[in-house]
C-alpha positions, 0 to 999 in steps of 0.5 A: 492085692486088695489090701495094699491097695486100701493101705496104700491109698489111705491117708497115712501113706496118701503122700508118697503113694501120689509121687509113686502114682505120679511116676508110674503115669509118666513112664506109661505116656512116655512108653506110648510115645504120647510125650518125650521123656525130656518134656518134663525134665528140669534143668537145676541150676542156681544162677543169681545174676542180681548182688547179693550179700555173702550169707545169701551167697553161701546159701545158695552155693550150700542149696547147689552143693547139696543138690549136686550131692544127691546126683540131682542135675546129674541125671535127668530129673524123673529118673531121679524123682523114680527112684526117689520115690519107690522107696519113699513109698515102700518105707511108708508103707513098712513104717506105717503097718508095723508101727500100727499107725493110723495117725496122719500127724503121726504119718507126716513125722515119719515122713521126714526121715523118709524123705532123708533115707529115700534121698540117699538110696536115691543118690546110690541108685542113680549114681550108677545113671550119673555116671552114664549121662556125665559120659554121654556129655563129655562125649557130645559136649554142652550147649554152651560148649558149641558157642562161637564155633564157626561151622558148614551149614548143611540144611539150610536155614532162615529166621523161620525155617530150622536148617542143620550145621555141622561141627566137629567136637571131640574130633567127631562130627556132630549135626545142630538144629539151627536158625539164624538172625536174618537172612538165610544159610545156604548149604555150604556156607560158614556161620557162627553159633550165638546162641541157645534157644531153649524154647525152640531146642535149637541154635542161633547163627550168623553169617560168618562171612559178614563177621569179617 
């Protein structure tokens, strides 16, 4: 045990040791409830609202295609980063003692290759996870998917103050944190949803009674 410890934290396999070490620190304060196990995941999306020209184009829908391809967007951020990184650590590791390495350059080059192979048993080890998550949406549906649903407000709610709505989607009814523009949302009443606030995690409504 001593001896994994020196190898592992020695500068050769210094690299994926701090992404493993990393991983395990998150999953313990996620265990303990310290945080959500959403708080540091990451939405990746490429969206380029600016005009660009083709080749910029190109390359970013290639960036994305690539990303999606390794399941990353699929899953939720630190299941794949994870799994990502047991194997980049393991494959270290293995490398580094049989190949009797004890350069860093060395260690940087291999690390490469690791990467490249630890991408793809990453992308097998979520896919199962993909699979789950892609189901779960289709399931509860999107943020963008409940937009300009007219819905029954049954917590009320302010500007300030977060009530709930109730919607049915997927011929199943779903309960939303939301708030609305100005005035309040009585129980009972009829609203719009406008908007997704990412920064409050809930949804922006409206009177739909002064719509029309």
């Amino acid at each position: 045990m001593k001896e994994l410890y020196e190898v592992s934290f020695s500068f050769i396999n210094f690299i994926p040791s701090l992404f493993l070490v990393l991983t395990i620190f998150y999953w313990l304060i996620v265990i303990v409830g310290l945080i959500d196990m959403n708080a540091l995941d990451f939405d990746v999306d490429v969206d380029v609202d600016v005009d660009v020209d083709v080749d910029a184009d190109v390359g970013i829908g290639g960036f994305s295609g690539i990303l999606t391809f390794f399941n990353v967007g699929q899953v939720p951020f630190m299941i794949f980063f994870s799994l990502f990184s047991l194997p980049l650590w393991l494959i270290s590791v293995i490398l580094n003692h049989y190949l009797n390495n004890s350069s860093f350059v060395i260690s940087l080059l291999l690390l490469i290759p690791n990467i490249i192979a630890s991408l793809f048993i990453a992308k097998i080890l979520t896919s199962p996870f993909a699979k789950v998550f892609k189901s779960i949406d289709k399931a509860t549906g999107q943020h963008e998917d409940f937009i300009g649903n007219v819905c029954t407000v049954k917590i009320s709610a302010d500007t300030k103050n977060s009530g709930q709505i109730e919607l049915i989607h997927n011929d199943a009814p779903i309960l939303l944190n939301v708030i609305t523009t100005n005035g309040k949302a009585l129980i009972g009443e009829s609203v719009i949803v406008i908007d997704y606030l990412e920064e409050k995690n809930c949804y922006l409504v409206e009177s739909y009674d002064a719509l029309i």
